[in-house]
N, C-alpha and C positions, 0 to 999 in steps of 0.2 A: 545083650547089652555089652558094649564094651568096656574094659575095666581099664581105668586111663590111674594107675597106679604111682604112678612116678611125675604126671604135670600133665595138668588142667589147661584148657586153653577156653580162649573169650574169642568167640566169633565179632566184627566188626567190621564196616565197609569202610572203604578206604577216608572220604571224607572225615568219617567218627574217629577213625583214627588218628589221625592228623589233628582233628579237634584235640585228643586227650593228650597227645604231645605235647600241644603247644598250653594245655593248661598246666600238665605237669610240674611247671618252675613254681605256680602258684600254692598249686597244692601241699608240693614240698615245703615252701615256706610256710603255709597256713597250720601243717603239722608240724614242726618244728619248734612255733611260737606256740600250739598247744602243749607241747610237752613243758616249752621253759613254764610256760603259766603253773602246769603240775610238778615241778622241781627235776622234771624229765631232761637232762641235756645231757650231752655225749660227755665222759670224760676225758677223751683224749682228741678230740674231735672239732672243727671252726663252727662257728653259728655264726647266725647272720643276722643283719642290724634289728632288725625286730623283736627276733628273739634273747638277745642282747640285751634291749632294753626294757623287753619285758621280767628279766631274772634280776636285773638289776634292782627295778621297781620293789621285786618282791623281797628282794635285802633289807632294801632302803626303809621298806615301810613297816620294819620291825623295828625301829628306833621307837616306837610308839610303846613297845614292850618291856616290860618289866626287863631289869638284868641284860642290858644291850651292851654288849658288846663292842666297841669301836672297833681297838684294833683287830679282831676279828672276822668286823665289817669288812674292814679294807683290803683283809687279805684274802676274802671273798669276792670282792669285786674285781682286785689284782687276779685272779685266776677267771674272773670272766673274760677280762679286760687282753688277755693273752686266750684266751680260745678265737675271741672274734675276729671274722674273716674282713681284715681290712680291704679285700678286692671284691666288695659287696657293694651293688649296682648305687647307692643310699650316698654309701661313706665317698666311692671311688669319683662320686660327681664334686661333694664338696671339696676333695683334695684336688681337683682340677680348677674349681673355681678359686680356693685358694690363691693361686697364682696371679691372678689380679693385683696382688699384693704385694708384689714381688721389686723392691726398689723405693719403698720409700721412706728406709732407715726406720723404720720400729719393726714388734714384734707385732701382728696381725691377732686378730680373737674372731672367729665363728660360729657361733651359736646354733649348732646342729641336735636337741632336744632339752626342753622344759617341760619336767614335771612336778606333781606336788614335792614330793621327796626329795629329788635331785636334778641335775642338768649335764650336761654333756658338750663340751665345747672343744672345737678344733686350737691350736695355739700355732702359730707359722712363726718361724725365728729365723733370721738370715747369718750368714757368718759372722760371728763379733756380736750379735746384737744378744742382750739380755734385759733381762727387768730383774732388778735388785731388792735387797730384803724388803721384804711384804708380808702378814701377819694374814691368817684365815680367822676369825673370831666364832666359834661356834659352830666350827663347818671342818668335816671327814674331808681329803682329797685322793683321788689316783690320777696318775701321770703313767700313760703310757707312749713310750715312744714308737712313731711310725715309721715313721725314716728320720732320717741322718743320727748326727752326735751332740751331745746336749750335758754341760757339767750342771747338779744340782747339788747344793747345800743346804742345808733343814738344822735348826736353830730351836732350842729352848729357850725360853724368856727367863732368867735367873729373880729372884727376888730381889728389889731396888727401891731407894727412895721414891717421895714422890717429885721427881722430875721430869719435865715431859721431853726435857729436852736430851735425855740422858737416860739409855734402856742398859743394861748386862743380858749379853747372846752368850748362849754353850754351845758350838757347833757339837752336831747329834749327830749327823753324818755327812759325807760329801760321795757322791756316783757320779759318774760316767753313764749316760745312758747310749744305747744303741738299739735299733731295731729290733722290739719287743721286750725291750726291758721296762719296767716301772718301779715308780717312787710313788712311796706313801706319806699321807699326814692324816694325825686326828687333832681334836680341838684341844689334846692333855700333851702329844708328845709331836716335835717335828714340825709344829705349826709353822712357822717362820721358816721359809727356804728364799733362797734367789736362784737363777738361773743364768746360764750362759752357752752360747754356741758355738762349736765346733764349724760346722759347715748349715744350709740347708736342715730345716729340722721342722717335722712336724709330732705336735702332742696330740693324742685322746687325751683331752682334764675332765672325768668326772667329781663332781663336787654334788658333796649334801649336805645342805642346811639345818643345823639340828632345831627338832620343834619342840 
């Protein structure tokens, strides 16, 4: 018998081959998305949108637990949120449809995943254009940027009379964002931000509703 000591080879005809080729992209992603499901993902490494947002899920749905951590959370997700392969067949189609959008003076919202725990939306900004101080009530956020440049400001709610007409902000911080950078907020610190554009700007906003 021969002793094949150094590499095994898999007899196959040329059509089976060609089959396993072209299954291969699935395969990879099928194990991929098993790993994130078991806490399995690359550390230095892109994943792709499936498995994405299945690591995500499985953050999100520890808010249910005892001793939860927010910001924690967030900077959990901020390091998924910077692995993910933004050139991933899922994400690259809604940033082309985006564009539809393109010219008619606001900021655009797409809605690319709802689940129980969280959701996942595209945000489109054109040059100048912003949305202004806005409150999350109850709700973790990540802002990642995909492209362009994007100023963000994030705001404390100071203690105040009862006026409604009349709040006290503490600006918490102010960034510059750029291609793969992110901003965070939980429902204690940072809630309150507004936004503004440089050029062309696309966000990943994951958001999660506290239960």
């Amino acid at each position: 018998m021969d002793d094949y000591n150094r590499r095994h080879f898999i007899r196959t005809s040329l059509p089976g081959f060609l089959g396993l080729s072209l299954a291969l992209p699935a395969i990879t992603a099928l194990a991929t998305r098993a790993n994130a499901c078991q806490g399995r993902l690359p550390a230095d490494g892109a994943i792709n949108w499936d498995a994405f947002l299945t690591a995500v899920e499985k953050e999100a749905a520890k808010q249910h637990l005892d001793h939860w951590n927010q910001e924690k959370y967030v900077k959990q997700v901020a390091a998924l949120a910077l692995q993910l392969n933004l050139k991933d067949a899922d994400l690259s189609e809604a940033f082309e449809n985006s564009k539809n959008g393109l010219g008619n003076m606001r900021p655009d919202f797409y809605k690319l995943e709802k689940q129980r725990n969280f959701e996942v939306s595209l945000v489109q900004f054109e040059k100048g254009e912003e949305i202004k101080h806005h409150d999350h009530p109850d709700m973790t956020g990540v802002l990642l940027c995909a492209t362009g440049k994007i100023d963000v400001w994030n705001y404390d709610l100071l203690p105040h009379e009862n006026d409604a007409e009349k709040v006290l902000l503490k600006e918490t911080a102010k960034s510059t964002l750029l291609k793969d950078d992110v901003s965070t907020l939980t429902s204690k610190a940072r809630n309150i931000h507004r936004l503004r554009a440089h050029q062309l700007t696309q966000l990943v906003d994951v958001c999660s509703a506290l239960q």
